[in-house]
N, C-alpha and C positions, 0 to 999 in steps of 0.2 A: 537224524532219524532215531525215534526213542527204542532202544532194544526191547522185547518182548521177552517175558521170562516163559514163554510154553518152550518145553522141550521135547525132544522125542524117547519112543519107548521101546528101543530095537536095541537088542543087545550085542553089543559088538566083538568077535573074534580076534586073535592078531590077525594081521594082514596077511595075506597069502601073496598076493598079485602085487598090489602097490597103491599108494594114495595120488588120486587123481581130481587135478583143477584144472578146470576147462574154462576158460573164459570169463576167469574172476574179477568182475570189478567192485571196489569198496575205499569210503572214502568218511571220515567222520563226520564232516561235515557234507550235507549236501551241494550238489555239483563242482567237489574238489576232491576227485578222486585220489588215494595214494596208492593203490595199485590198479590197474587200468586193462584188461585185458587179458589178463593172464592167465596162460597155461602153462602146466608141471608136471612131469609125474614124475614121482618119488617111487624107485622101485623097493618091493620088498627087504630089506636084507642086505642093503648097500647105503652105503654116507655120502651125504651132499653138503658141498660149503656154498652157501646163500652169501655172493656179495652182492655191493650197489651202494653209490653213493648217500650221504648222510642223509635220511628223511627219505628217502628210494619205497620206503615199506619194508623193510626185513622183517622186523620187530611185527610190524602189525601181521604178515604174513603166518608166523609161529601163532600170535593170538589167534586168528583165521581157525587154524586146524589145532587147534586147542577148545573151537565153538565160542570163543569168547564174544564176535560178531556175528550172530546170525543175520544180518540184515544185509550180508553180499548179493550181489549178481552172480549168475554164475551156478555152477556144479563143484562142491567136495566132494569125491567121495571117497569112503574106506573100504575099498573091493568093491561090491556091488551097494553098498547103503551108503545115500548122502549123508552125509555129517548134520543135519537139520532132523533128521528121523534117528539117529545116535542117542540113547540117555547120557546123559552129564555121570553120570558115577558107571558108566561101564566106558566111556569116550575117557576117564579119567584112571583107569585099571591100566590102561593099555598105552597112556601116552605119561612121558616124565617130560613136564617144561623147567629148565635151568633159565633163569632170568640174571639179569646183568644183577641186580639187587636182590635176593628171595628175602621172603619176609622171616625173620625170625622170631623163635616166640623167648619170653622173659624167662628162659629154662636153663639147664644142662646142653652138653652138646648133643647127650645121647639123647635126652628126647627132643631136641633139633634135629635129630638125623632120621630118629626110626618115628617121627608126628606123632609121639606119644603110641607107638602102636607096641605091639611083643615080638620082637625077633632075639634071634640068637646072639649068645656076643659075637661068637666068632663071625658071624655075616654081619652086625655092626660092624667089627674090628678091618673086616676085608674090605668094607663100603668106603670108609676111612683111611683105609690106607690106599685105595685106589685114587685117591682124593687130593694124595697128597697132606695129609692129616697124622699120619703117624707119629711124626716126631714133636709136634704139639701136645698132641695126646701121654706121648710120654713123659714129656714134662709137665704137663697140667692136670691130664686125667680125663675121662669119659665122663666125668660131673661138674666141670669146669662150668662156671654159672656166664652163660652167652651175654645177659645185661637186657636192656629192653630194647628190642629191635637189635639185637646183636653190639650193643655199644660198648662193650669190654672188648670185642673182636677187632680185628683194622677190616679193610676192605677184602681183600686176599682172603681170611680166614672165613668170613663171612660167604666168600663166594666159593667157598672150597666143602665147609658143609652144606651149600644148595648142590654139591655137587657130590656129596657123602649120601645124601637124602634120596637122589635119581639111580646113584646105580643102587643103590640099596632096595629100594623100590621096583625097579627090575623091571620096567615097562617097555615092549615087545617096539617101541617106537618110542624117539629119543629126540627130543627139541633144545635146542641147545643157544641161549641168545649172548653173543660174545665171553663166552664162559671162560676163558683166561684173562680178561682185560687187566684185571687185578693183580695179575700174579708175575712172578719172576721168573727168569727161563728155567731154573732148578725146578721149580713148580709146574711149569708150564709143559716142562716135558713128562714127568709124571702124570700129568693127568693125560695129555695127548696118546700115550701110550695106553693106559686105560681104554680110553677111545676106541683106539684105532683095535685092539683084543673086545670090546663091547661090539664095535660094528661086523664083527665076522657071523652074528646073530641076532643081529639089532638093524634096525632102521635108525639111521642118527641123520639130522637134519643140524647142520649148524652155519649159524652168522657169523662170521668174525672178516674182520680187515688184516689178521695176520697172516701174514704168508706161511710159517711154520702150522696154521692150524688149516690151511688150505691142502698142504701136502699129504693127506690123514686122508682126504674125501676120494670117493672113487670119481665122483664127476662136482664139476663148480658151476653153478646156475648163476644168472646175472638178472638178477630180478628188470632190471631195467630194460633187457633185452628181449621183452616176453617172454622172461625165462627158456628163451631157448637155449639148448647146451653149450657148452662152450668146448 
């Protein structure tokens, strides 16, 4: 099905209540669904680990309520507005996607982190070291030239400033797609701890097959199971 670029013109609040999918189905190719029914809700203010075997839909699930597929079956919504009546630049204020790969641009780290925008250092400095970034930074510096597409960085550092970029960014709702895959436990508990102080005021939604990043979530959703709770 060809995506339609109309978007909607409703401007979106954080969430009060919770993000709710009722009876999602979507699939890229026609009649080959990869999520098939599904219903979720995502309460306000609490962390969910999305697992499910490989190809299950996780990944596409996040694109989902990200608006990347408007062409599901089904109900999103953000409180009372579907996700299809949502604008793209206020559905984007409010939500931070972490991608197993983020794209990076041919720059600095800092303006990889803050999208070329104007923050303060010290809220760089904090995003960063939330990040697990710090000790890099100190040996390299906040103008460290990333490369194109991040190719000076290894994988780890790469997915550590998509992840300097999200809390920094500070969005009320938190998509998170295997965001440690990369990293070392030294790493890995750093950012988890991050996490786990962002979700006392955040909505964090994340994928991962680690069991250390499952013990973080207040409930674990198993896409395969109709997402019903586990």
């Amino acid at each position: 099905a060809e995506e339609t670029d109309e978007e909607g013109t409703a401007s979106l609040s954080p969430v009060e209540k919770a993000i709710s999918l009722d009876r999602i189905t979507f699939g890229y190719e026609k009649n080959t669904p990869v999520l098939k029914n599904l219903t979720i809700v995502f309460e306000a203010k609490k962390s969910y680990a999305i697992v499910g075997t490989s190809g299950s839909g996780k990944s596409t699930l996040l694109s989902l309520l990200m608006g990347g597929y408007p062409s599901y079956t089904g109900s999103i919504f953000y409180d009372s507005l579907e996700l299809k009546n949502i604008s793209r630049k206020s559905l984007y204020q409010n939500v931070s996607l972490v991608q197993q790969e983020n794209f990076l641009f041919n720059a600095s780290i800092k303006d990889n982190v803050t999208m070329f925008g104007d923050y303060p250092e010290d809220a760089i400095m904090d995003a960063c070291n939330r990040a697990g970034l710090a000790e890099f930074i100190e040996k390299n510096g906040l103008d460290y030239h990333c490369g194109e597409g991040g190719s000076s960085l290894s994988g780890g550092e790469r997915q550590r400033i998509g992840l300097a970029r999200a809390f920094l960014h500070d969005a009320p709702l938190m998509l998170l797609d295997e965001p440690t895959s990369n990293l070392d436990a030294l790493n890995e508990g750093i950012i988890l701890k991050s996490l786990k102080e962002t979700s006392k005021d955040k909505t964090v939604v994340i994928v991962s097959h680690r069991r250390s990043t499952l013990n973080i979530a207040h409930t674990v959703v198993d896409v395969q199971r109709d997402g019903k709770k586990q």
